[in-house]
LOLUMRO-651889 format. One record per residue (C-alpha): residue number from 1; x negated, y negated, z negated. Coordinates in steps of 0.1 Angstrom, whole numbers, padded with zeros to 4 digits. Layout:
LOLUMRO-651889
@resi NUM xx X yy Y zz Z;
...
end
This chain:
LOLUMRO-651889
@resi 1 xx -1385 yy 3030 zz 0953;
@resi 2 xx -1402 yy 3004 zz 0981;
@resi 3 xx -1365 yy 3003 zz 0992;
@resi 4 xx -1358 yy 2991 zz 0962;
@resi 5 xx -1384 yy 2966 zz 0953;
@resi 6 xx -1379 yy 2954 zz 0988;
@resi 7 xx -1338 yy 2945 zz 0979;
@resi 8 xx -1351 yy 2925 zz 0949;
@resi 9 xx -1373 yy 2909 zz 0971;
@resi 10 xx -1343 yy 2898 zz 0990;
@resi 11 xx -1319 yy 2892 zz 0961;
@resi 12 xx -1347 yy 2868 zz 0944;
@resi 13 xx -1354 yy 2849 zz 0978;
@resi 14 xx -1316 yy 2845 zz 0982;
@resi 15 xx -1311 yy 2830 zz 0948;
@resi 16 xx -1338 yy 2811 zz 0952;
@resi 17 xx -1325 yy 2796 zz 0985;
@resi 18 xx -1295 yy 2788 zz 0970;
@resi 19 xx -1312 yy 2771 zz 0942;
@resi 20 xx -1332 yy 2752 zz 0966;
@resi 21 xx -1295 yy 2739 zz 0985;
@resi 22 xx -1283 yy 2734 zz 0952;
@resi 23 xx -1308 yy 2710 zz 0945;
@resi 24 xx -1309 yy 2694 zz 0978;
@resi 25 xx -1273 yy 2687 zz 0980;
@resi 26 xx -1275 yy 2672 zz 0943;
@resi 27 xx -1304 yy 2649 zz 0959;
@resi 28 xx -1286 yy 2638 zz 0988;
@resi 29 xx -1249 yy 2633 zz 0959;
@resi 30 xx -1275 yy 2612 zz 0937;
@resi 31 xx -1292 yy 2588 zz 0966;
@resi 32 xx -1258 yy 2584 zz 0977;
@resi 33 xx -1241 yy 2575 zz 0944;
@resi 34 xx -1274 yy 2554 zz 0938;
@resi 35 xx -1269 yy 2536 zz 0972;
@resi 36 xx -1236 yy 2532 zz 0965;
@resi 37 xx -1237 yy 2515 zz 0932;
@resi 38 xx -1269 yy 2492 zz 0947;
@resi 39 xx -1242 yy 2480 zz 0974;
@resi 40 xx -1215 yy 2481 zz 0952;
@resi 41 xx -1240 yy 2459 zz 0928;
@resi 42 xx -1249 yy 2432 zz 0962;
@resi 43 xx -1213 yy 2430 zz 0972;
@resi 44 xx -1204 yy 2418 zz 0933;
@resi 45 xx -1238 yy 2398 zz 0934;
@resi 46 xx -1224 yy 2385 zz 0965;
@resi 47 xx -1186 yy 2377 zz 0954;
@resi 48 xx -1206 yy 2360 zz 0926;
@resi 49 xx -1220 yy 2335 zz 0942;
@resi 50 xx -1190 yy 2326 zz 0967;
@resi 51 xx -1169 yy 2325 zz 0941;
@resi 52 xx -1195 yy 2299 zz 0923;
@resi 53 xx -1199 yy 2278 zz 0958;
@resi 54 xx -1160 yy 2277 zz 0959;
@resi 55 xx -1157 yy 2260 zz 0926;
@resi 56 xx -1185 yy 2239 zz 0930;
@resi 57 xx -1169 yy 2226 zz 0965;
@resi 58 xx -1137 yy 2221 zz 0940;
@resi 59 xx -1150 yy 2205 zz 0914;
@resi 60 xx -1169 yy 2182 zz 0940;
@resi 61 xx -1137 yy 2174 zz 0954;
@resi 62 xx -1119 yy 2169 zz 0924;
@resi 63 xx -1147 yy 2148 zz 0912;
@resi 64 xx -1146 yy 2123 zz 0943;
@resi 65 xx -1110 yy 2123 zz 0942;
@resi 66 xx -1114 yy 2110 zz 0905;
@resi 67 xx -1137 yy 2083 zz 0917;
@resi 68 xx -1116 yy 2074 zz 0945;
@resi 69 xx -1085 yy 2068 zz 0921;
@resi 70 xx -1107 yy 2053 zz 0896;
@resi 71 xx -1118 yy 2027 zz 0921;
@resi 72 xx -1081 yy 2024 zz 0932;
@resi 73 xx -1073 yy 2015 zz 0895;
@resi 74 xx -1100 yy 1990 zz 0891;
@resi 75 xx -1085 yy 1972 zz 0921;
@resi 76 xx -1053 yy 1977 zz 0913;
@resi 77 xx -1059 yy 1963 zz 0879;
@resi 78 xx -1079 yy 1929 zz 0891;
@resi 79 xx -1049 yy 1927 zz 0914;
@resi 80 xx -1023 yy 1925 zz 0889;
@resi 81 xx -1050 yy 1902 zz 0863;
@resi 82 xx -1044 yy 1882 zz 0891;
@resi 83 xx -1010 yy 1888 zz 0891;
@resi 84 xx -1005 yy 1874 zz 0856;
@resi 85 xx -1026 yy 1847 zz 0859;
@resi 86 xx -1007 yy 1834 zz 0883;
@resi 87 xx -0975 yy 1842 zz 0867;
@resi 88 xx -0994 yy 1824 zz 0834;
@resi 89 xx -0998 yy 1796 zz 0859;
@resi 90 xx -0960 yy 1795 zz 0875;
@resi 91 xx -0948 yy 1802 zz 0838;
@resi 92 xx -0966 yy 1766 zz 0820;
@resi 93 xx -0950 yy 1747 zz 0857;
@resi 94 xx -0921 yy 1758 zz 0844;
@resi 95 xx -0922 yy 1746 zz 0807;
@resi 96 xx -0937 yy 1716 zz 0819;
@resi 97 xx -0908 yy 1708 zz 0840;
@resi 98 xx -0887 yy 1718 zz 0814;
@resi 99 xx -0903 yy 1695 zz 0789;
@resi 100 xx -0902 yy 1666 zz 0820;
@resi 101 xx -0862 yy 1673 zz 0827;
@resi 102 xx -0855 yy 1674 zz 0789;
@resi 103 xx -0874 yy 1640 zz 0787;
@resi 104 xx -0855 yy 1628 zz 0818;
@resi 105 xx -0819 yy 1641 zz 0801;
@resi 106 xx -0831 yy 1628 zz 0763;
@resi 107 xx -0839 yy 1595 zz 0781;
@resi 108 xx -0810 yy 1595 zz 0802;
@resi 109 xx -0789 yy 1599 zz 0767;
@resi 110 xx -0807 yy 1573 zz 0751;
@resi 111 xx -0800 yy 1547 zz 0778;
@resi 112 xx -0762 yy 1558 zz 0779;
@resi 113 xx -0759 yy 1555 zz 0738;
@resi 114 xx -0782 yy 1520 zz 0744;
@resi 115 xx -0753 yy 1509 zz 0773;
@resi 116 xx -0725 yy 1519 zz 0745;
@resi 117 xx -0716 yy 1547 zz 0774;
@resi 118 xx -0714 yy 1570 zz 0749;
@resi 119 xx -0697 yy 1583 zz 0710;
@resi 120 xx -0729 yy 1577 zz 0689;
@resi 121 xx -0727 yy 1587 zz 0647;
@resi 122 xx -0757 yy 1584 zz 0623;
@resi 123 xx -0770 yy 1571 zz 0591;
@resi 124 xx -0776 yy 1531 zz 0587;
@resi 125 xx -0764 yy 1500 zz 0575;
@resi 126 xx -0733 yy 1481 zz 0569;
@resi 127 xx -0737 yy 1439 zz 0567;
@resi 128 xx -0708 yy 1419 zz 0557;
@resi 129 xx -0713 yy 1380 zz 0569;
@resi 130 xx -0684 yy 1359 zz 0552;
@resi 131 xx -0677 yy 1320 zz 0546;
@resi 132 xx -0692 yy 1302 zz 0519;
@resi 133 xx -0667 yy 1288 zz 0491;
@resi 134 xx -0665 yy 1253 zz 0500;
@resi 135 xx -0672 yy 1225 zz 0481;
@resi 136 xx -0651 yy 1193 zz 0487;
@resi 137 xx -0676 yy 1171 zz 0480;
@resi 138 xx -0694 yy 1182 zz 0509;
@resi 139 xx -0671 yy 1169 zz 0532;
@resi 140 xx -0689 yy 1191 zz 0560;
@resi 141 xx -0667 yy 1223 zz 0564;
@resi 142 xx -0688 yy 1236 zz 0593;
@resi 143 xx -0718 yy 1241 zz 0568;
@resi 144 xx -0698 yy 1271 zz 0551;
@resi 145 xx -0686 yy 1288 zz 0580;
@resi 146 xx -0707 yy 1322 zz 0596;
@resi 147 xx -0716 yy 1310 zz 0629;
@resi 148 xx -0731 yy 1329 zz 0658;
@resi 149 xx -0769 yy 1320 zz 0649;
@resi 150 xx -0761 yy 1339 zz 0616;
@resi 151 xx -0744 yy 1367 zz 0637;
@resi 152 xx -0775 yy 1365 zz 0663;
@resi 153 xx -0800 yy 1368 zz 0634;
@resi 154 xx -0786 yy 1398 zz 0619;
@resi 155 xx -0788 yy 1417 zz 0649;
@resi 156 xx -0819 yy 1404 zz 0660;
@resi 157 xx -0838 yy 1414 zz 0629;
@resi 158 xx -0814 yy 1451 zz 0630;
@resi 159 xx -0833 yy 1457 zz 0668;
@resi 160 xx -0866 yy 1447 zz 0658;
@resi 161 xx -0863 yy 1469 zz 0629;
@resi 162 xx -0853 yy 1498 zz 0653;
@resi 163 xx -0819 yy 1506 zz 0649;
@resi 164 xx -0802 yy 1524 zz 0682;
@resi 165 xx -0769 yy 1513 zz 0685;
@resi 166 xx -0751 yy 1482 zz 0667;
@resi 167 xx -0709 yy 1469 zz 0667;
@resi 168 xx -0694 yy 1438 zz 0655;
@resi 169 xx -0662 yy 1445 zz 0641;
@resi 170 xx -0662 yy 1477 zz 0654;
@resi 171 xx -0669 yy 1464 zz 0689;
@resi 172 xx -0702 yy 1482 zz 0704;
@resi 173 xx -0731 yy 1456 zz 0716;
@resi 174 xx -0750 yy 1463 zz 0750;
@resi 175 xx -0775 yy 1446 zz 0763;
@resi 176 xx -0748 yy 1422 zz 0787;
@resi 177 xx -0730 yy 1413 zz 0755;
@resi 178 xx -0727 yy 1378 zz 0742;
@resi 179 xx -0716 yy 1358 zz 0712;
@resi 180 xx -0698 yy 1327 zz 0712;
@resi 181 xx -0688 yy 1303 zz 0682;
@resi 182 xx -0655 yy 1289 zz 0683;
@resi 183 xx -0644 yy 1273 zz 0653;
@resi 184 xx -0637 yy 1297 zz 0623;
@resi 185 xx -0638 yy 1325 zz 0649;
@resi 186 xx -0664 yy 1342 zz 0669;
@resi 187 xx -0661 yy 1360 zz 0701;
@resi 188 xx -0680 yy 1385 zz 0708;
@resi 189 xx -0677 yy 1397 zz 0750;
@resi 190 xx -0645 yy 1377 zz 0749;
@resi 191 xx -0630 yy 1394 zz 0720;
@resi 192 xx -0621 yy 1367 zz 0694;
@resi 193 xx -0629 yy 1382 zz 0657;
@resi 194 xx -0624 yy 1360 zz 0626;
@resi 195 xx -0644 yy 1364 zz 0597;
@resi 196 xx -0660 yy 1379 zz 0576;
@resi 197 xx -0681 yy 1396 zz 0603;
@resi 198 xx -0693 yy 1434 zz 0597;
@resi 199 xx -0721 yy 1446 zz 0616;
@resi 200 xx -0730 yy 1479 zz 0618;
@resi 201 xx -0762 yy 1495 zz 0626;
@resi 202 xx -0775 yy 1533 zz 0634;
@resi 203 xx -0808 yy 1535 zz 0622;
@resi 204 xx -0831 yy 1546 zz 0592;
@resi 205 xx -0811 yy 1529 zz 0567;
@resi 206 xx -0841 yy 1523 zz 0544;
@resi 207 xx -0863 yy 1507 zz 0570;
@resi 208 xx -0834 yy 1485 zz 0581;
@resi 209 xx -0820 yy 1474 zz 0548;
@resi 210 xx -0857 yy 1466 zz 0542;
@resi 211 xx -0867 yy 1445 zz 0567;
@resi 212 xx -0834 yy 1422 zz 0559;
@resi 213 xx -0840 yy 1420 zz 0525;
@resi 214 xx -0881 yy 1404 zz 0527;
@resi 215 xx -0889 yy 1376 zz 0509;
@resi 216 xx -0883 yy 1342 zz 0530;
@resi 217 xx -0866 yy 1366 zz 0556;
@resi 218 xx -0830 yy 1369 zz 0573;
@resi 219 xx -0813 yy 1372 zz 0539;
@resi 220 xx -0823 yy 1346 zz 0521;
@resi 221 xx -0819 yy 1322 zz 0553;
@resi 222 xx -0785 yy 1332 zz 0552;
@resi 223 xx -0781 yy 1327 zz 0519;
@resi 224 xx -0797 yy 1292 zz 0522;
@resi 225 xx -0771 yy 1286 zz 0552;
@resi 226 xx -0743 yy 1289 zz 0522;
@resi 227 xx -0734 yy 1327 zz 0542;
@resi 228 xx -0724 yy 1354 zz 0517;
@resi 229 xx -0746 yy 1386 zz 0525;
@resi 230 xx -0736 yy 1419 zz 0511;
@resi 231 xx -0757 yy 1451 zz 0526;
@resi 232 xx -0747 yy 1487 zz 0523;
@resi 233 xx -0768 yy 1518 zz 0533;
@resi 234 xx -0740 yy 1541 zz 0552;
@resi 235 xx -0746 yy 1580 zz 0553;
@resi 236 xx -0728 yy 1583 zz 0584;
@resi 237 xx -0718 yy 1553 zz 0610;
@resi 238 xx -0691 yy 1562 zz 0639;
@resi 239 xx -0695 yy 1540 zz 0669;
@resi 240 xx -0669 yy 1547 zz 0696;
@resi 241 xx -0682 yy 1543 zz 0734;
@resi 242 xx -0671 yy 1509 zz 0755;
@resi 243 xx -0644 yy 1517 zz 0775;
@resi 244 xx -0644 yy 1505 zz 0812;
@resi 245 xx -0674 yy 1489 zz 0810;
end
């Protein structure tokens, strides 16, 4: 019966031995799961923050780089505001000379047309100069003929009164022309041309036809002069250029 007792003894000392490694072994598995996940948690910890340091060292970069370009923009811009400006400044040179040469050329074509160099056509005035009727009892035939002081006032009066281009007969007048009485004809630049004289005249035909027709004025000193003035405003006048001249 001690023989017994004595082999539960043993059996109970066994089991609780057992129990005892049982417990220590699930000690030593739960400090090392425990440790485990603690490291496991330091290492993510860890990654964390290098991961954080990384972006910030990217987003530091990206935001100097977008300060850099920004900078390069602001020069590039006052570079090209330059640019135009100057462009601006090259581009008014330019119309300037262009309004300078197309002065020069409208000049140059005003000079030729004043020269009778060139086919001029416009609105303006036709004047008719023709002889008096004469009267017998007069006895003075001269003093109902157009002379060259009636031809000379009619053109006169037509170039004060501003019209551009003027012909005799059809003949263009430059500023080398002359006119010459000779009996019932008159020459103009060597050209004999009996009467009745028509001068035409490019101008306004209003202004011109005006000026002719005041009171006291070329008109009625023709008139006086026994000279038979008819004026005609003309839509359009065709003066051909001088040839050879």
């Amino acid at each position: 019966m001690d023989q017994g007792r004595r082999k539960d003894k043993v059996n109970k000392i066994r089991v609780e031995r057992k129990h005892f490694i049982l417990s220590l072994v699930c000690l030593v598995l739960g400090f090392i799961v425990a440790f485990s996940y603690h490291l496991t948690q330091i290492k993510q910890q860890n990654e964390k923050h290098n991961l954080s340091d990384k972006q910030y060292e990217e987003t530091l970069g990206l935001r100097n780089q977008l300060i850099a370009e920004e900078e390069a923009n602001r020069k590039l811009q006052k570079d090209l505001n330059q640019k135009q400006a100057l462009v601006l400044k090259n581009e008014q040179d330019l119309s300037k000379e262009t309004r300078d040469f197309q002065n020069l050329a409208d000049d140059a074509e005003k000079y030729r047309m004043f020269i009778g160099k060139v086919k001029v056509k416009g609105k303006g005035v036709k004047v008719t100069l023709s002889d008096g009727a004469y009267d017998p009892k007069d006895g003075n035939v001269n003093n109902y003929l157009v002379h060259e002081q009636h031809v000379f006032k009619v053109v006169n009066e037509l170039y004060v009164s501003g019209a551009a281009a003027i012909a005799i007969n059809g003949q263009r007048l430059t500023s080398r022309s002359y006119i010459v009485c000779n009996g019932p004809v008159i020459t103009v630049d060597g050209v004999p041309y009996p009467a009745p004289f028509v001068i035409t005249a490019i101008g306004d035909p209003n202004v011109l036809s005006s000026s002719l027709n005041l009171t006291g004025g070329v008109k009625d000193q023709l008139v006086n002069d026994n000279v038979v003035f008819t004026l005609e405003k003309e839509d359009e006048i065709v003066l051909n250029p001088i040839l050879g001249s």
